[in-house]
C-alpha angles and dihedrals in degrees: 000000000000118000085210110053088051091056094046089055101047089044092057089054101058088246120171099221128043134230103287093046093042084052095045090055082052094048090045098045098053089045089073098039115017086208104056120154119260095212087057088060090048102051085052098059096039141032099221122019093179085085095067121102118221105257084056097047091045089047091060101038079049081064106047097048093049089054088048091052095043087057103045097046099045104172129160089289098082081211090162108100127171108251095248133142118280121286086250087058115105111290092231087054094056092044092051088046097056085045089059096032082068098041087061097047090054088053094041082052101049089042083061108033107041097179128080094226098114110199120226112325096340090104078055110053091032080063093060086046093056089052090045090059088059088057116141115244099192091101140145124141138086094255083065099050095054081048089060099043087055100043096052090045082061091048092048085046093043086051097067081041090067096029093053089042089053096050087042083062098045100051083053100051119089103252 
């Protein structure tokens, strides 16, 4: 998954949100229902994905499916990462990016699940995610660094929280 190729597609459309806040609505998204549907997602990030051209279009549903895949099949590897730019990218920009990395799994999570009933530790952890999206970007020094690296290791962590707590739910409702 590049970062960049992602932002380069979603600037040329015109899109409203880059690459780290489209992939936290998916990741969202497919926290609450595991199958959830790729075009969704799309017409989310762009008006009109007509306009896409097919590499582009197979690129992000690329994406999508291989988050999909790295959440469902959670094994010792730890192989889920938030889509974010690489760690010799300004420090500032990879901040900004897990800010709004958060703020678009928030979203991803309300577009699936609509009611305010949080199972388990997920209003918890959405919670987090809200201060998280209030994070200061005016960062530089190593301190900072080690800070990021730990932050995003709890978001990467928080993730299989609300993902684990939404199939918990799932398996207990009547189908």
């Amino acid at each position: 998954m590049t970062y960049r190729s992602v932002e380069a597609i979603l600037e040329q459309q015109d899109a409203d949100i880059g690459a780290a806040e489209a992939h936290g609505i998916a990741t969202g998204m497919l926290c609450v229902e595991i199958r959830a549907d790729a075009e969704n997602w799309l017409r989310e990030l762009i008006d009109d994905e007509q306009q896409l051209i097919d590499e582009d279009k197979a690129l992000l549903h690329g994406i999508f499916e291989k988050t999909r895949v790295l959440l469902e099949n959670q094994n010792e590897d730890f192989a889920f990462d938030l889509l974010m730019p690489e760690d010799d990218d300004p420090l500032d920009e990879q901040v900004e990016a897990l800010r709004c990395w958060c703020q678009g799994f928030l979203f991803g999570v309300g577009y699936a699940q609509t009611g305010s009933d949080w199972p388990g530790d997920t209003a918890e952890v959405m919670r987090d995610m809200i201060e998280l999206t209030k994070i200061d970007t005016d960062v530089g020094d190593e301190d900072d660094e080690n800070a990021l690296v730990e932050l995003r290791e709890y978001v990467r962590a928080a993730v299989f929280t609300v993902r684990d707590q939404f199939a918990e739910l799932g398996q207990s409702q009547p189908h």
